[in-house]
C-alpha positions as CSV (number, residue, x, y, z in Angstrom):
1,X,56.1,-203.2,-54.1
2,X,57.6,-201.7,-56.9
3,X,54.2,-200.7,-58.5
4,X,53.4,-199.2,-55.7
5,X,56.5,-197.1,-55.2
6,X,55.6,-195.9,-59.0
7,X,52.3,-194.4,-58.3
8,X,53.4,-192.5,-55.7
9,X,56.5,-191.1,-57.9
10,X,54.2,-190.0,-60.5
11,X,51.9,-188.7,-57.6
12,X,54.4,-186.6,-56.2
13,X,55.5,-185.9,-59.8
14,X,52.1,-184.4,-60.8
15,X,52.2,-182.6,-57.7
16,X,55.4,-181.0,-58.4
17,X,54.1,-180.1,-61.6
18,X,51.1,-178.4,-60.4
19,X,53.6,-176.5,-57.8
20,X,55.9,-175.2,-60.7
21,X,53.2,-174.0,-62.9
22,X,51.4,-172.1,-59.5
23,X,55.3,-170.4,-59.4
24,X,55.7,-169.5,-62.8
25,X,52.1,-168.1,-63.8
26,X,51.9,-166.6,-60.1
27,X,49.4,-165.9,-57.7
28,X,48.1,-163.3,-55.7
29,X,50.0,-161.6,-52.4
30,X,48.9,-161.3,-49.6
31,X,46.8,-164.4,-50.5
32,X,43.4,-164.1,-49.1
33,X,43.3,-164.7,-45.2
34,X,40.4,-167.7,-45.0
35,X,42.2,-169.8,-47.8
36,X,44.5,-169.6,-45.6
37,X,42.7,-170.9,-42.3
38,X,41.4,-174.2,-41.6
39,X,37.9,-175.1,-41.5
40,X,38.0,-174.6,-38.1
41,X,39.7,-171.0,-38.5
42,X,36.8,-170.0,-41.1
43,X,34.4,-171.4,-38.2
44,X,35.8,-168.9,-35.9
45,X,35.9,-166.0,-37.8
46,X,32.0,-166.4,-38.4
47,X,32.1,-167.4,-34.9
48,X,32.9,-163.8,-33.9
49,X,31.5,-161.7,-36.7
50,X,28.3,-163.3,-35.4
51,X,28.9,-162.3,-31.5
52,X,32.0,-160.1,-31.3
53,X,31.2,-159.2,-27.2
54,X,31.3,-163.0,-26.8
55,X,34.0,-163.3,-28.3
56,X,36.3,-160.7,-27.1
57,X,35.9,-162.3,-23.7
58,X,36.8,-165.7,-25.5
59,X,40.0,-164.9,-26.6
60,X,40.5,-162.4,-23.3
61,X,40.4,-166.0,-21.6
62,X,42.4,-167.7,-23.8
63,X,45.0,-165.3,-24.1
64,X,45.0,-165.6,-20.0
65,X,43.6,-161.9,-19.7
66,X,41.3,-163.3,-18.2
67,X,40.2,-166.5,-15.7
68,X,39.3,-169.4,-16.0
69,X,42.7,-170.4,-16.8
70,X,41.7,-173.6,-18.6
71,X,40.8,-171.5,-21.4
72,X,44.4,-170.3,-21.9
73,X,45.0,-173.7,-21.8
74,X,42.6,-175.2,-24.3
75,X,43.3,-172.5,-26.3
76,X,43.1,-174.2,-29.7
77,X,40.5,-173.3,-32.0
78,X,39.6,-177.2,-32.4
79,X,38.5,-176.8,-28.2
80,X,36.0,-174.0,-29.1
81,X,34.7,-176.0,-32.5
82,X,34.2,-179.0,-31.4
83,X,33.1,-177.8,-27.4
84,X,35.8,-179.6,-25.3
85,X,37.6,-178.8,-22.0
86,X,37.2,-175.5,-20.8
87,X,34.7,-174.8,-23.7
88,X,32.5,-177.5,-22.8
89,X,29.0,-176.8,-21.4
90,X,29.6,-178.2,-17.9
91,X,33.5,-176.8,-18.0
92,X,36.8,-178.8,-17.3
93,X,36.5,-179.2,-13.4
94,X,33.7,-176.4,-13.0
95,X,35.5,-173.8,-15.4
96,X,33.7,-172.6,-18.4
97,X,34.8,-170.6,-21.1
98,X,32.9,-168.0,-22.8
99,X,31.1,-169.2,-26.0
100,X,28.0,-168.8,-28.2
101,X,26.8,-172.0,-28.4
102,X,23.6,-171.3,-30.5
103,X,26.0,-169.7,-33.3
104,X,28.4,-172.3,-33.0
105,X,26.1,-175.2,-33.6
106,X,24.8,-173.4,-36.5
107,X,28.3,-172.9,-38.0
108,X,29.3,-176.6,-37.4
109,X,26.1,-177.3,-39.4
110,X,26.6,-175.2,-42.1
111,X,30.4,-176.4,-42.1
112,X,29.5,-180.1,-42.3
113,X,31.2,-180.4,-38.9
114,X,30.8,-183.6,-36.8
115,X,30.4,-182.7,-33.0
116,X,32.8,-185.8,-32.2
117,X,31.0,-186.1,-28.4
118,X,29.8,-182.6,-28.3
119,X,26.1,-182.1,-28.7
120,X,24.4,-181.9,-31.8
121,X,21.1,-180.2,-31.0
122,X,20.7,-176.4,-31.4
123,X,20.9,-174.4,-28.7
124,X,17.9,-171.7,-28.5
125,X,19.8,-167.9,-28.5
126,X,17.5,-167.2,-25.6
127,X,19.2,-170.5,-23.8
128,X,22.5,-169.5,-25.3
129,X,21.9,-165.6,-23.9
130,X,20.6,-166.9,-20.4
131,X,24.1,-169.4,-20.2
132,X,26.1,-165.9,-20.8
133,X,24.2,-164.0,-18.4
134,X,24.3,-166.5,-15.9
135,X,27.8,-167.7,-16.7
136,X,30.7,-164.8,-17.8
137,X,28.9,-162.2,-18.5
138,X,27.9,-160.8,-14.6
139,X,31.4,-160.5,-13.9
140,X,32.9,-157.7,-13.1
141,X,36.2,-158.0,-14.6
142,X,34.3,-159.0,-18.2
143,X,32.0,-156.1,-18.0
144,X,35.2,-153.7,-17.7
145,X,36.8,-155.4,-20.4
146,X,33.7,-155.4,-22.4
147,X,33.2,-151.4,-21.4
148,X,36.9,-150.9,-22.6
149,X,36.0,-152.7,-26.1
150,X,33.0,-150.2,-26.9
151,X,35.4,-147.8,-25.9
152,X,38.4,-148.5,-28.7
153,X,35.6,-149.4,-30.7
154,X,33.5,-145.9,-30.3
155,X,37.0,-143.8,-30.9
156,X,37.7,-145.9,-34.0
157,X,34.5,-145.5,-35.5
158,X,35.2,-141.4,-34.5
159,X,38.8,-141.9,-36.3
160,X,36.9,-143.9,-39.7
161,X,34.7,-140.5,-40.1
């Protein structure tokens, strides 16, 4: 036991070390935002870089802007990654989130990314399109939101010239 108890001192001792000297020589600020983020969090911003009308709706639902309100609910970005609850194909209790599934596969793939129960298998973007149209994307309250978006995005693209 007292071995043990040893290695982890001069673990934690080496790790100190490494701490102090990261102080002292510095480092940048603001450090860069995806060091920062998780795997998951890198996953996502891809995610949206990919499909940013898909996901603007996804975070409208999860920020409860908009229903279902299981999205606000499973509103981690874990639910999204790895396709559970509300961002499951068939929903939690009927309600389905918006997502790109056909991106997201690809990005779990590229990531390494177990599915841990969620499918595996690609999704074809014409399936993946078809799921929106069918799904979120004939709402009425997501087409405004999704009118207001090129909106702020037309008068900030007027502002940048």
């Amino acid at each position: 036991a007292k071995t043990n108890r040893s290695a982890h001192r001069t673990a934690l001792m080496s790790l100190i070390t490494v701490a102090e000297r990261t102080v002292r020589e510095g480092f940048p600020i603001p450090v860069d935002i995806n060091e920062n983020l998780s795997i998951e969090g890198r996953l996502m911003r891809e995610l949206c870089d990919a499909d940013p009308q898909t996901c603007m709706v996804m975070y409208a639902q999860v920020n409860g802007d908009l229903s279902p309100q299981i999205c606000s609910v499973d509103n981690w970005p874990e639910f999204v990654v790895y396709e559970s609850g509300g961002f499951d194909r068939e929903g939690n209790l009927g309600s389905v989130c918006a997502v790109n599934r056909s991106v997201l596969r690809r990005l779990r793939k590229k990531y390494g990314l177990q599915g841990y129960g969620a499918p595996e298998a690609d999704v074809p973007e014409a399936e993946a399109k078809r799921d929106a149209q069918e799904g979120w994307l004939r709402r009425e309250d997501v087409q405004e939101l999704l009118l207001e978006g090129d909106d702020r995005a037309e008068v900030r693209d007027r502002a940048a010239r």
